[in-house]
DRENPA-156962 format. One line per 10 residues: number of its first residue (from 1); for each residue x, y, z of C-alpha. Coordinates in pm, 1 decimal. Layout:
! residues N
NUM> X,Y,Z | ...
//
This chain:
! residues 281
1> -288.3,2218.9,-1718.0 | -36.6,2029.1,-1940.4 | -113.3,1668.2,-1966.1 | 238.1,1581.9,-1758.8 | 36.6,1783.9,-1432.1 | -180.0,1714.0,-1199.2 | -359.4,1889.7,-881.3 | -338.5,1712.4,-532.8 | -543.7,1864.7,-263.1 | -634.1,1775.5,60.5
11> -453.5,1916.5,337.0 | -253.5,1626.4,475.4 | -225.8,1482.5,115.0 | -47.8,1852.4,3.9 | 180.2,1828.8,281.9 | 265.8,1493.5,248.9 | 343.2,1585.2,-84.8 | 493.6,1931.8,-30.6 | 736.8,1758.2,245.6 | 875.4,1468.8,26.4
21> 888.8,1625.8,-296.1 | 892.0,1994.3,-332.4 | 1104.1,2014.1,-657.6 | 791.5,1833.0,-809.0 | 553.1,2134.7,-718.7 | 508.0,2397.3,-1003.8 | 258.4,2621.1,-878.0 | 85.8,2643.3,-497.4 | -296.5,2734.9,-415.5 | -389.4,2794.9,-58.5
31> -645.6,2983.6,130.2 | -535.0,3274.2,462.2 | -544.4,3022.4,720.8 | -345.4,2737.1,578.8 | -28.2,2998.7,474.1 | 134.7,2903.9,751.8 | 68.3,2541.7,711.3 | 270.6,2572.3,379.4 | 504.1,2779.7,529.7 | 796.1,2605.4,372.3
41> 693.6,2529.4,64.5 | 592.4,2874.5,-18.9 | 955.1,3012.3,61.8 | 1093.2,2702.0,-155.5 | 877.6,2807.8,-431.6 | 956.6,3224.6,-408.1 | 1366.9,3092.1,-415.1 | 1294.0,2875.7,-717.5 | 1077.5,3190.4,-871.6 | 765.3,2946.6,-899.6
51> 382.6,3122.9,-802.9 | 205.5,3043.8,-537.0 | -130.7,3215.5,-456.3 | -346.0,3304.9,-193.0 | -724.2,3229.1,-302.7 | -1061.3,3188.4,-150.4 | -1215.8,2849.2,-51.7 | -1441.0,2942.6,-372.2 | -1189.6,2974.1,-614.9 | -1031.3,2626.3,-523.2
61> -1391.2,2487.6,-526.6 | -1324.6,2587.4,-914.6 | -955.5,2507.4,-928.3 | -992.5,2127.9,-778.7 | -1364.1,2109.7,-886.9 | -1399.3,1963.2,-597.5 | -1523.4,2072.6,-225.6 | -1295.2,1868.3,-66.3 | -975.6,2068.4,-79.6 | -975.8,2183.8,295.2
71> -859.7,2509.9,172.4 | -481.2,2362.3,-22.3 | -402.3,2239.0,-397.9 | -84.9,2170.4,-530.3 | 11.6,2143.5,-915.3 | 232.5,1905.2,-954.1 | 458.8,1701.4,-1215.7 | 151.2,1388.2,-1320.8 | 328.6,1037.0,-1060.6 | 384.5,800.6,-1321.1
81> 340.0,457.5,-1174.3 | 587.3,160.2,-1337.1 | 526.9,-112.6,-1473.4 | 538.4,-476.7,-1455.0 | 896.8,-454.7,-1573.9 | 1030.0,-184.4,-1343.1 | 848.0,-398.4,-1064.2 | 1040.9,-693.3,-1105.3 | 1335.4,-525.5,-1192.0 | 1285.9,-323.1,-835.7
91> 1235.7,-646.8,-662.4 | 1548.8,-788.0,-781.2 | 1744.9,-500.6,-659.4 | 1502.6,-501.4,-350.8 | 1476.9,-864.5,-256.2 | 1307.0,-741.2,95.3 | 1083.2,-478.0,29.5 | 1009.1,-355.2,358.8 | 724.9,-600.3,489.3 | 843.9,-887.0,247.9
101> 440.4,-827.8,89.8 | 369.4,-709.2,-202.1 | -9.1,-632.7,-247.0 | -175.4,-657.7,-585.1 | -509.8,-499.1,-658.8 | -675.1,-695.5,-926.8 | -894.8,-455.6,-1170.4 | -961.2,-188.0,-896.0 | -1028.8,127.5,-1085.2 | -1189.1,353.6,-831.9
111> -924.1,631.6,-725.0 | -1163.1,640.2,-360.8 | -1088.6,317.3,-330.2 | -712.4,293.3,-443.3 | -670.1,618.5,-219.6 | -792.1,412.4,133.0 | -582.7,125.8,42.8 | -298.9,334.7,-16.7 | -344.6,488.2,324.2 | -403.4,171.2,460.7
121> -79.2,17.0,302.0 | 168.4,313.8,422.7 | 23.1,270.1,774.7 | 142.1,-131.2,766.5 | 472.5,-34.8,611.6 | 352.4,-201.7,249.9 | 639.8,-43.1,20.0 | 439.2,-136.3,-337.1 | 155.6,-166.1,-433.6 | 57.2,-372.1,-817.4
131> -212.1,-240.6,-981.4 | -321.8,-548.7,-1239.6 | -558.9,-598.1,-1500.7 | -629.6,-197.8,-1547.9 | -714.9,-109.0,-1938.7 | -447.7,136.8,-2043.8 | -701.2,415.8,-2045.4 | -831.0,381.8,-1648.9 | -435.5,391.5,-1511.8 | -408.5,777.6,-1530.9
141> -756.1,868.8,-1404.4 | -649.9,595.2,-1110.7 | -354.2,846.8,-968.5 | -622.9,1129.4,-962.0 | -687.9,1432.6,-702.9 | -939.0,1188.4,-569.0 | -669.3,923.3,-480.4 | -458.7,1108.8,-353.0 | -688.7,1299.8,-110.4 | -816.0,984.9,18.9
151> -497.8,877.0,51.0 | -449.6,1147.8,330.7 | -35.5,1145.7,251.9 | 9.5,779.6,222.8 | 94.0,778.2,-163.0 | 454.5,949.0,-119.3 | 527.6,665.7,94.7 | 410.8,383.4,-164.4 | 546.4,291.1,-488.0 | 233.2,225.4,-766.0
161> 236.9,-9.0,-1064.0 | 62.4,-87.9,-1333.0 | -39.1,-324.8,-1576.2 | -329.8,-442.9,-1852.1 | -262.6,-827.3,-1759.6 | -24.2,-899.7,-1468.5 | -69.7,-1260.9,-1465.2 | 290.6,-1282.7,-1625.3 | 447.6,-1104.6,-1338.9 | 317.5,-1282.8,-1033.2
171> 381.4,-1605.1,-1225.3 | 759.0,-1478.2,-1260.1 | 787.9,-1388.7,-897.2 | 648.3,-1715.8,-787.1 | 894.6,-1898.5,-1016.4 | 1185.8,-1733.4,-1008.2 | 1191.8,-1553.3,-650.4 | 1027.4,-1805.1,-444.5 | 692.0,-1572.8,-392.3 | 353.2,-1691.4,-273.7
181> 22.4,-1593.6,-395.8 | -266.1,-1604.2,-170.9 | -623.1,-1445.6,-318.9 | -897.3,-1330.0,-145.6 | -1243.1,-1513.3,-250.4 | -1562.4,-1590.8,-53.4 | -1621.9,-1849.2,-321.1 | -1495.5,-2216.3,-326.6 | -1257.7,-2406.7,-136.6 | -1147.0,-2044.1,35.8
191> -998.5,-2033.9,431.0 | -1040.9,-1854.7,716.9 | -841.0,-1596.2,746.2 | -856.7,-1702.2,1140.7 | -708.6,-2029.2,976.9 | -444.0,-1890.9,754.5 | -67.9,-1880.7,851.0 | 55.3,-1606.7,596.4 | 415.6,-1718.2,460.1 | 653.8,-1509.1,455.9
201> 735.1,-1387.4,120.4 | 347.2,-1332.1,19.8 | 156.4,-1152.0,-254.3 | -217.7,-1092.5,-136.3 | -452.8,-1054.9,-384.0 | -751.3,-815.2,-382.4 | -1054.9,-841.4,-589.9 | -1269.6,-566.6,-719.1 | -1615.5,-597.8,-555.8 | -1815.8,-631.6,-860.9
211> -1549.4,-903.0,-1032.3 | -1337.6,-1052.6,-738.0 | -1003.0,-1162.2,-829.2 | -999.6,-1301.2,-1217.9 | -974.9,-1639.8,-1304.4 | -636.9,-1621.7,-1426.7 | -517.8,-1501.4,-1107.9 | -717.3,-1790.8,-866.6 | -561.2,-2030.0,-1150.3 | -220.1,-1963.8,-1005.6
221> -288.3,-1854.5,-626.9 | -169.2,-2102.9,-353.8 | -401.8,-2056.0,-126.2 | -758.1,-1850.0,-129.4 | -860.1,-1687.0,176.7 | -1196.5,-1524.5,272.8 | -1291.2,-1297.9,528.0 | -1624.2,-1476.4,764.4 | -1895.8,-1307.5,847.7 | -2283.9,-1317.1,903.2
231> -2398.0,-1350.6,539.9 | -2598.9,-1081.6,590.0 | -2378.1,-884.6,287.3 | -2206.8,-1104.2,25.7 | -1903.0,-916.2,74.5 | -1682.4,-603.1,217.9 | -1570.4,-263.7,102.7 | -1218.9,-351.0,-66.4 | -1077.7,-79.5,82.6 | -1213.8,-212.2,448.7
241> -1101.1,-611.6,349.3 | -772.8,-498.1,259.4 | -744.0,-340.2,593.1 | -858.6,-641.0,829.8 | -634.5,-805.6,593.5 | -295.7,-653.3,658.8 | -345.4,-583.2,1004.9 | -363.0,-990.4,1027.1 | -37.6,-1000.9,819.2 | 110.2,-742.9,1070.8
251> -19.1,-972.5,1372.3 | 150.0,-1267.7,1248.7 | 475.4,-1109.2,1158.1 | 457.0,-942.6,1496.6 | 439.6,-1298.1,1654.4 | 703.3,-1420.5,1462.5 | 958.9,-1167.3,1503.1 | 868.3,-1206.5,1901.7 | 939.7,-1600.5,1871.3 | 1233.6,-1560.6,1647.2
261> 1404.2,-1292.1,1949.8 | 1257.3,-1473.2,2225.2 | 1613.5,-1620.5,2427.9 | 1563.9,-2025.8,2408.1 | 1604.6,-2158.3,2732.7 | 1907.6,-2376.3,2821.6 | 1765.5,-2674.8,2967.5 | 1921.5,-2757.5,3312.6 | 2138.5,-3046.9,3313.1 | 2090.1,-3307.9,3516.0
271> 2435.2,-3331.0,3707.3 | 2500.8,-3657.5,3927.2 | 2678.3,-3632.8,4295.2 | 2973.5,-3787.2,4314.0 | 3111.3,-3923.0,4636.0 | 3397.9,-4001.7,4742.1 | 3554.9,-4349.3,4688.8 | 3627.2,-4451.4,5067.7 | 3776.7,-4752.0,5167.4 | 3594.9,-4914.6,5403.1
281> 3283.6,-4775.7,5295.5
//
């Protein structure tokens, strides 16, 4: 495998995959009973004289080196994700990018991890997702077979970036395009997410569970918000935070778009009888 490829398996990750982008696939692996799963892809490869191959759940144990293939792997061209650049060069030719959030994931190097909040994010409509503070050498084992797996088809339907700082860029978006940055941390003068009115353009920032968000990062956040709880733990899953997180954002922006269409009502005027201007009377 070339260093420009990768394998994605996973059965709804494949299809995902085979469905948005099948001029990306180079070569198809796929057990009897999921043939006709692939049915598509497979005739798309024959016409484009690319292999595909009908294997045993053993040989893609060996081919993924990995169990958890459910019986399809794709080689594909390696997803590059952009960088801080292209991301601000995308939001300026993208002012509103889909749910006007853009969620930044502050050194999260597990691919498991990246993978559910990738799901996660496609299911909310998030359009981009910034990966900050990742050394140069984690960002390719990041966008792994792992990630995408996990991300059970949500990572055609999310744009990745990447950078070894990032500070820079959410300082640029809050300056110059009017961007708010809100950072989880159960630490310090942090709200309630019950307490929280999310604004509208917002960048929510996830910490890694071992780190939490960096100090450079709180430095410049408007607002830190923390998820309560018992105190029995010290804190959640990122992947399951991120989740409670954006179905709150969703709630809100549900309740707003219901106020902002909701008809005003016309206030009856108060209208005063006139008689009749007798003489006599």
């Amino acid at each position: 495998m070339k260093s420009t490829e990768q394998k994605i398996y996973g059965r709804n990750a494949c299809l995902s995959f085979a469905k948005s982008s099948p001029k990306t696939v180079i070569r198809a692996y796929c057990t009897e009973e999921n043939r006709g799963r692939l049915g598509s892809l497979l005739k798309f490869l024959a016409s484009q004289k690319r292999a595909y191959h009908i294997v045993s759940s053993d040989d893609l144990n060996k081919i993924c080196e990995s169990e958890h293939h459910e019986g399809v792997c794709l080689l594909v061209e390696r997803m590059q994700p952009g960088d801080e650049t292209q991301l601000l060069k995308d939001i300026q030719a993208e002012p509103k990018i889909g749910s006007n959030l853009l969620l930044c994931l502050d050194g999260i190097t597990n691919p498991h991890n990246l993978g559910a909040i990738t799901r996660t994010a496609a299911h909310f409509g998030i359009k981009k997702i910034f990966l900050c503070n990742i050394p140069v050498e984690s960002q390719k084992s990041l966008v792994s077979g792992a990630f995408h797996r996990t991300a059970e088809g949500g990572a055609v339907h999310v744009e990745l970036y990447c950078s070894a700082e990032g500070k820079s860029a959410l300082e640029a978006l809050k300056k110059q395009h009017g961007w708010n940055v809100f950072a989880t941390s159960s630490y310090g003068r942090s709200q309630s997410l019950h307490k929280i009115s999310f604004p509208q353009k917002l960048i929510l920032v996830m910490g890694s569970e071992s780190q939490g968000v960096s100090d450079s990062i709180l430095q410049i956040a408007d607002s830190k918000v923390c998820i309560n709880g018992t105190g029995h733990v010290e804190s959640l899953n990122v992947a399951s935070a991120t989740a409670i997180l954006l179905n709150e954002y969703a709630r809100q922006k549900e309740n707003y778009r219901s106020a902002v269409s909701r008809p005003t009502a016309i206030p009856t005027r108060a209208v005063r009888a006139e008689g009749r201007n007798r003489k006599g009377s």
